[in-house]
N, C-alpha and C positions, 0 to 999 in steps of 0.2 A: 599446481598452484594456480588458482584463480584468480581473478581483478576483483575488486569490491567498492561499494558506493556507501556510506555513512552519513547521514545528516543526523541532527539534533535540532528540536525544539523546543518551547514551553509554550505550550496551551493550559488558557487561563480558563478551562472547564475541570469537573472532575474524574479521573479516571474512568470511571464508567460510562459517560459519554463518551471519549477517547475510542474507549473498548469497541462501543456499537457500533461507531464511525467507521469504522477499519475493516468490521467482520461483517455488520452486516448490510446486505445486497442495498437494499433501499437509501440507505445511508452512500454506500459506496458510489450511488448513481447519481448522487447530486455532488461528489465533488472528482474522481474521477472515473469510472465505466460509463457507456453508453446506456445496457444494459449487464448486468451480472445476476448469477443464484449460488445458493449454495447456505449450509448454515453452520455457525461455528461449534464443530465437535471433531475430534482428532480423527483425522484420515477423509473427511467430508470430501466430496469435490466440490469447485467450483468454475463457472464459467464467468469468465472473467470476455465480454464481448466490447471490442470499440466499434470497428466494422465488421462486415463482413469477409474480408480481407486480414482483420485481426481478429479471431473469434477465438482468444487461447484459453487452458483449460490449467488446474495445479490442484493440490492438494492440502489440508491444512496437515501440517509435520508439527506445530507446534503449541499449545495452547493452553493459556492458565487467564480464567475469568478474568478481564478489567488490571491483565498486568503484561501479557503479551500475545501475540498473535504473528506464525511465519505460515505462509504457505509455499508449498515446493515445487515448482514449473510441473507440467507434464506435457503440456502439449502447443509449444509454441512456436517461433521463432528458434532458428537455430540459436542467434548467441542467447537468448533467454532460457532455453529447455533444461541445461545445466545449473539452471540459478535456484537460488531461494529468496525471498524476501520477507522481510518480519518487521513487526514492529516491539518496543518493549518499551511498559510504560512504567512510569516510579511516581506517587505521589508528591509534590511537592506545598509546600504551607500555599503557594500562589498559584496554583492547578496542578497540572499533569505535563511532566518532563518525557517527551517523547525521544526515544533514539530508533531511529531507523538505519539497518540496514539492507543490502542487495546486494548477495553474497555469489562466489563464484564462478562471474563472467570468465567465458573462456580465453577471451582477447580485451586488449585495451586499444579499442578499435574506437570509429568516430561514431557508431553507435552507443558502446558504454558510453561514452563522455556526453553525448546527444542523451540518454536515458536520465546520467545524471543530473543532466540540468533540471531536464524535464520534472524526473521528485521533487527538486527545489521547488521549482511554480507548484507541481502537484501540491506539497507540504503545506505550503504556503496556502493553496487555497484550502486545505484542511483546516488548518486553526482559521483564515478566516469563515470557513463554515459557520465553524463550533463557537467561535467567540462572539460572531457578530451576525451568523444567518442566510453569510452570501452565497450563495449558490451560480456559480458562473456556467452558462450554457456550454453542454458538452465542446462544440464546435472551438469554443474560446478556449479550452483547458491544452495548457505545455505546448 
């Protein structure tokens, strides 16, 4: 049995913005990777780079156009290489309801709880991406 991290938001864009944000690289690098590649199709990989110290690697396990998106560690950090992380979006009348989780840490060590904050800020500068344009320099993110 594994530890797990949960958030929820509402981003007031629509789903398919949401979508692109999450999967794809260029997107991904203005709100959190340094640099990353990879493209959204089942079993793709991608490289997910912060530094060169953090240069980890996963796979997408899960994907349905502009409603979810999990990729499955491959090659990280030990307590992440067990993990998965996804996101799953639902239309709602006033955007796109995001739930995020980050599934199957193997300890509830001060790293899980240090990762989880970090999503929070990460999240958080997502919708502000999407809603308003901000783009916070790598160095400043979580």
């Amino acid at each position: 049995m594994g530890f797990n991290i949960y958030h929820n938001l509402l981003i007031k864009v629509a789903p398919k913005k949401v979508f692109d944000a999450i999967s794809l690289p260029e997107h991904l690098n203005n709100w959190w990777t340094l640099k990353s590649s990879g493209k959204p199709e089942l079993n793709s990989e991608y490289n997910l780079n912060f530094t060169d110290q953090y240069n980890w690697f996963c796979k997408v396990s899960k994907i349905k156009e502009n409603e979810s998106f999990h990729l499955r560690m491959t090659d990280s950090d030990k307590d992440w290489n067990p993990t998965t992380f996804g996101f799953d979006l639902e239309l709602k009348e006033n955007g796109t309801y995001l739930k995020f989780s980050h599934e199957n840490w193997p300890e509830n060590n001060d790293h899980f709880k240090h990762s989880s904050f970090c999503w929070a800020i990460l999240l958080n500068g997502l919708k502000n991406y999407l809603e308003k344009g901000v783009i916070i320099p790598f160095e400043d993110r979580g």
